[in-house]
C-alpha positions as CSV (number, residue, x, y, z in Angstrom):
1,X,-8.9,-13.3,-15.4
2,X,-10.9,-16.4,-15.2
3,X,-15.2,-16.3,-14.9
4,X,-14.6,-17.5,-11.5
5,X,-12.6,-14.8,-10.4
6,X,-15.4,-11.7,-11.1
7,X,-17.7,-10.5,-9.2
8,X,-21.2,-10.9,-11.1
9,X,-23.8,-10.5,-8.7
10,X,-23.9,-7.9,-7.0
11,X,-26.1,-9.0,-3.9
12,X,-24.3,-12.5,-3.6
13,X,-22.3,-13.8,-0.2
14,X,-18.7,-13.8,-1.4
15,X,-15.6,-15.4,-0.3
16,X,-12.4,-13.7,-1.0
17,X,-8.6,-13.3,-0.4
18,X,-5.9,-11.2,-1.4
19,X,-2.0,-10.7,0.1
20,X,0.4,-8.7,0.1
21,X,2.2,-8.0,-2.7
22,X,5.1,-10.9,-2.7
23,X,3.7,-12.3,-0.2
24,X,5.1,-10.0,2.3
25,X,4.8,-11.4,6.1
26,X,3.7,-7.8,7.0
27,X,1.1,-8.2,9.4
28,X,3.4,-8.6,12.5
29,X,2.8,-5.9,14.8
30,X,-0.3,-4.7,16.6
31,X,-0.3,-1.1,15.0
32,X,-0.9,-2.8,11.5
33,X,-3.8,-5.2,12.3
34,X,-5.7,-2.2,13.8
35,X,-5.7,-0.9,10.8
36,X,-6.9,-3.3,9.5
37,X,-9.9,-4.1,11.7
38,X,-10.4,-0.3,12.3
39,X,-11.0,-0.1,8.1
40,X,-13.5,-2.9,8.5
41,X,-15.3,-1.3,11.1
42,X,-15.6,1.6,9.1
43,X,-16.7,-0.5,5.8
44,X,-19.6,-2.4,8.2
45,X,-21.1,1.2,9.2
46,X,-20.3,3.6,6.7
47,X,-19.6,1.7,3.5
48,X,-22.7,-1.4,3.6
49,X,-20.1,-4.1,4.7
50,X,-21.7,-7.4,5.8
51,X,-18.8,-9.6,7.3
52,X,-19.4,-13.0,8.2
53,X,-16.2,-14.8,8.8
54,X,-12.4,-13.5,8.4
55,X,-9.0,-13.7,9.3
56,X,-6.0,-12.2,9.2
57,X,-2.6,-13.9,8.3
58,X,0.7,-12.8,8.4
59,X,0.2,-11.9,4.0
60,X,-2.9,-12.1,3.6
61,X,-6.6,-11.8,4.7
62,X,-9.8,-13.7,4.2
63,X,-13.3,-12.5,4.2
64,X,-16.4,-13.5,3.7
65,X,-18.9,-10.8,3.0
66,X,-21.6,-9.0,1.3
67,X,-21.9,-5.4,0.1
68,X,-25.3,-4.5,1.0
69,X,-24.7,-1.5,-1.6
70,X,-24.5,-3.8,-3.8
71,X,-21.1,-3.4,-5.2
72,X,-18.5,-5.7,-3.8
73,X,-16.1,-4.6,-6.4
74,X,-15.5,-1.2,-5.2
75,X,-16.4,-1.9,-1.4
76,X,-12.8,-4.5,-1.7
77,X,-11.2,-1.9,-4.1
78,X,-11.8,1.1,-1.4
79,X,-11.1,-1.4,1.4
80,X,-7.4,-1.9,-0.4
81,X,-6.4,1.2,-1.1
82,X,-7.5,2.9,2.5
83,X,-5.6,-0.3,4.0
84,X,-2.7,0.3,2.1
85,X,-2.3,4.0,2.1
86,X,-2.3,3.5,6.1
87,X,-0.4,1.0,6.4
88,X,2.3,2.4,4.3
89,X,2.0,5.6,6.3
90,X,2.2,3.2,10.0
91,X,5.2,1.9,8.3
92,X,6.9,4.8,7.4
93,X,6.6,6.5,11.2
94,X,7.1,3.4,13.1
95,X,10.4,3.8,15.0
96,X,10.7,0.3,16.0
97,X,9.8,-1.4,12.2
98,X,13.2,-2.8,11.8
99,X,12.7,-3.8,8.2
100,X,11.3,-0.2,7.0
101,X,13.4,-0.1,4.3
102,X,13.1,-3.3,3.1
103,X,9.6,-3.4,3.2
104,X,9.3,0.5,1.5
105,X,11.7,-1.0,-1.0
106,X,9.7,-3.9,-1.8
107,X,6.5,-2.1,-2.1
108,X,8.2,1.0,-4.4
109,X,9.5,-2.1,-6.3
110,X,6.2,-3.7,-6.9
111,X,4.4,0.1,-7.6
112,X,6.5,0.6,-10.6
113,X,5.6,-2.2,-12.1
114,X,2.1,-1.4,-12.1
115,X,1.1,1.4,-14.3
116,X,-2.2,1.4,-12.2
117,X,-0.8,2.0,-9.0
118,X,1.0,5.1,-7.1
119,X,4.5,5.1,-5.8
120,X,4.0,1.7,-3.9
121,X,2.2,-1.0,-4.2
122,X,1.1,-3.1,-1.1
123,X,-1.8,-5.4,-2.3
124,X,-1.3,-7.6,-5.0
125,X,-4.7,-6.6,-7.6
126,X,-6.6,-9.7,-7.6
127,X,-9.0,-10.9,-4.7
128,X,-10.2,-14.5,-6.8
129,X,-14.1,-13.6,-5.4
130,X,-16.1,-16.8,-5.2
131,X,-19.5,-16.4,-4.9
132,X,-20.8,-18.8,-2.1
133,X,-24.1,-20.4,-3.3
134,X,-25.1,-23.0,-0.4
135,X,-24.9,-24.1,3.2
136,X,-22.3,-26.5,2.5
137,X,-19.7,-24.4,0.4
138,X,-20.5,-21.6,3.1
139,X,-19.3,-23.9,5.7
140,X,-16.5,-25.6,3.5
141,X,-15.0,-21.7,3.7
142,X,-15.7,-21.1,7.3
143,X,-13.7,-23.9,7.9
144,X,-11.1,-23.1,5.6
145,X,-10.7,-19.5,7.0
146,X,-11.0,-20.8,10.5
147,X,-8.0,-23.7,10.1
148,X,-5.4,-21.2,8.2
149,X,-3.7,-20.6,11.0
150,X,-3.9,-24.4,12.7
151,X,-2.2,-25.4,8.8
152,X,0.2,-22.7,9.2
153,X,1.3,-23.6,12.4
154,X,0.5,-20.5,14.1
155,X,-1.8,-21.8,16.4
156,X,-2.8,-25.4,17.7
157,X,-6.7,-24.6,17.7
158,X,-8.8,-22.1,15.5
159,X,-9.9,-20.3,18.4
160,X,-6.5,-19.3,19.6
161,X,-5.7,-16.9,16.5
162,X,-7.1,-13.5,17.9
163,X,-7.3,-12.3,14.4
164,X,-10.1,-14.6,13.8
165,X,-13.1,-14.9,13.5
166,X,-13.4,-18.3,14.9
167,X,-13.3,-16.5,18.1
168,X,-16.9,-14.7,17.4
169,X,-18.2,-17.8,16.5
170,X,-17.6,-19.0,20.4
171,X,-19.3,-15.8,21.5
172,X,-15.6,-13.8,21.9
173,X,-16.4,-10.2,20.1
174,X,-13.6,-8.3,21.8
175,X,-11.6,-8.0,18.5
176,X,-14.0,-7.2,15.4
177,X,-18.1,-7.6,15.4
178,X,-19.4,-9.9,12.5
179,X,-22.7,-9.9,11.4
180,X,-24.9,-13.2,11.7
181,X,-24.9,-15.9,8.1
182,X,-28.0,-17.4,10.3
183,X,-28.1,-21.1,10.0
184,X,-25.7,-21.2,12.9
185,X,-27.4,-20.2,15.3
């Protein structure tokens, strides 16, 4: 793994992202992005999460954060392995998931080739943290985080995608709090 891919200081604003394993389009369905914003409200009260900006695509998720415990590492590595362990489970008892199978298959698939991991796996392991070190390259992210899903065609502007935080930066906290990077304002 590259230098640039490691978290070295502990205290810095990071930007990261991490997908499914394959790439899965798995994020499809209300109960599954719940979890996923339920674990980051969790991380933000119990766990020292600062979140400034995210979203959440159909294989992946971008953040940028802080861990104000000063350990980013394991704050992402707990964040991972909560998400997937839930998501698996949502998975598993969701009557109307028409590609169970599939999807169970995939991830047992990708879980034995990992000698790190259980019987599935449902994040890839790498999150390629960059640590965010002025105004500019923090807004050069925002931006990229923000237009995703305008470049993926989801939606036609950034405040449309309701897994966004775009939407919190026009005053619209209905889906996730963030917490303030401050030279917005």
């Amino acid at each position: 793994m590259s230098r640039n891919y490691k978290f070295y200081n502990e205290s810095g604003l990071y930007f990261v992202s991490f997908a499914t394993v394959n790439w899965i389009d798995v994020f499809t369905r209300q109960a599954y992005f719940n979890i996923l914003a339920d674990s980051i409200n969790f991380c933000r009260t119990e766990k020292g999460m600062e979140l400034y900006t995210y979203c959440f695509m159909p294989s992946h998720v971008h953040f940028i954060f802080r861990s104000t415990n000063k350990d980013p590492s394991g704050l992402l590595r707990d964040f991972k392995r909560h998400t997937s362990k839930k998501i698996i489970e949502a998975i598993v008892n969701n009557p109307q998931e028409s590609r169970k199978e599939w999807l169970l298959w995939m991830f047992e698939r990708a879980g034995k080739k990992s000698a790190t991991t259980g019987k599935y796996q449902f994040w890839q392991h790498h999150n390629k943290p960059i640590e965010l070190w002025s105004e500019k390259v923090i807004k050069q992210k925002i931006d990229y985080i923000h237009n995703n899903p305008v470049e993926s065609g989801f939606v036609t502007n950034t405040i449309d995608r309701k897994y966004s935080s775009a939407r919190n930066y026009q005053d619209d906290n209905t889906v996730l709090e963030i917490d303030s990077i401050g030279f917005f304002e």
